[in-house]
C-alpha positions as CSV (number, residue, x, y, z in Angstrom):
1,X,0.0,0.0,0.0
2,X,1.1,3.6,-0.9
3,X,1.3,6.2,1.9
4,X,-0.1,8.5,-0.5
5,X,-3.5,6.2,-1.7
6,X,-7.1,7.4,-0.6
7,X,-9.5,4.6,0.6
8,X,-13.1,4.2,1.1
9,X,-14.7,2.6,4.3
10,X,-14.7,-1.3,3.3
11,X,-10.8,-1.0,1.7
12,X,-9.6,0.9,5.0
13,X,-11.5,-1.8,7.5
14,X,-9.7,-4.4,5.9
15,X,-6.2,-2.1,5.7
16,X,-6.8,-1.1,9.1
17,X,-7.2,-4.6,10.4
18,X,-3.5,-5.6,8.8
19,X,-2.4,-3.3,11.2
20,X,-2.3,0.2,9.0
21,X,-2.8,3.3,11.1
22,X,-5.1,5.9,9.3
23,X,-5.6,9.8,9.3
24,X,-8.8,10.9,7.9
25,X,-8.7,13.5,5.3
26,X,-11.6,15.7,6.1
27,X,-10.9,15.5,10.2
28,X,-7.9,16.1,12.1
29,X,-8.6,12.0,13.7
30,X,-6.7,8.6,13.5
31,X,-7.8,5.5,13.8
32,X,-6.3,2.3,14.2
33,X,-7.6,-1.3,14.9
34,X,-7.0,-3.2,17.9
35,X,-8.7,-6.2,19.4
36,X,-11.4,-6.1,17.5
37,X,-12.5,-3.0,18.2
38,X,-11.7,1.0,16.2
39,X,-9.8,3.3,18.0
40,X,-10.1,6.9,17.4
41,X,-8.1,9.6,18.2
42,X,-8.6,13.5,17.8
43,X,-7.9,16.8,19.5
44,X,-10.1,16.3,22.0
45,X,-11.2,13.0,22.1
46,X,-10.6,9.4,22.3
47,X,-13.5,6.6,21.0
48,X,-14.1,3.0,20.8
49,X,-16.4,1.7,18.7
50,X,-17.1,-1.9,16.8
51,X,-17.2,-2.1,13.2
52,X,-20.9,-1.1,13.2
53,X,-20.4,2.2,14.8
54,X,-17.6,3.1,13.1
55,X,-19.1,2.5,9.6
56,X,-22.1,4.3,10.1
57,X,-20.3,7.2,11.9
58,X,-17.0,7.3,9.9
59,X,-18.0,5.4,6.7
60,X,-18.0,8.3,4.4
61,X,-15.0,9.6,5.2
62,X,-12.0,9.3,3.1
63,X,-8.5,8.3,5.0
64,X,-4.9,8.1,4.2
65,X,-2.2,6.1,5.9
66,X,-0.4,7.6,8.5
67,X,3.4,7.5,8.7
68,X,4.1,5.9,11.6
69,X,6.6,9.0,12.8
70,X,3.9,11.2,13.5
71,X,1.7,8.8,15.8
72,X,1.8,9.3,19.9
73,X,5.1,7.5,21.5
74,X,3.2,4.1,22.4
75,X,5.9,3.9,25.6
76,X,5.1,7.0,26.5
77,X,1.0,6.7,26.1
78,X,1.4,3.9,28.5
79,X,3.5,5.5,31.1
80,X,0.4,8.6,31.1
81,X,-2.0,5.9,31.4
82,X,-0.4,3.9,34.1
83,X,0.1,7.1,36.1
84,X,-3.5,8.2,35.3
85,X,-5.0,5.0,36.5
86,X,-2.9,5.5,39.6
87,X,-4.2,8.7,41.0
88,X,-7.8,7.7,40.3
């Protein structure tokens, strides 16, 4: 797959379930797919939504993959979360 390709909701589920990450064109959001959920990311927000959902919320939205440089630090993330779930 080319970093510079558009896709359409069924050719991203089945790109975003080989592991792709995905930044939609139209809205500053990625999304990625983990356990078989859809995980969303934007400015101010953070979903979870099954394949249902995310189809009929997202599905008209074009995407383009992300390069993987400009994603969140995964170590980091963690270390937030682990702190986060601490003080709560």
């Amino acid at each position: 797959m080319n970093q510079n390709d558009t896709f359409s909701s069924l050719r991203l589920i089945d790109a975003l379930k080989q592991g792709y990450t995905f930044r939609f064109l139209d809205l500053p959001v990625l999304v990625r797919y983990e356990n078989e959920r859809f995980y969303l990311n934007g400015p101010n927000f953070t979903l979870r939504l099954e394949q249902h959902d995310f189809l009929e919320t997202y599905g008209g939205y074009a995407a383009m993959i992300t390069n993987r440089q400009e994603l969140v630090d995964e170590l980091k993330d963690e270390e937030y979360y682990a702190w986060r779930r601490e003080k709560q």
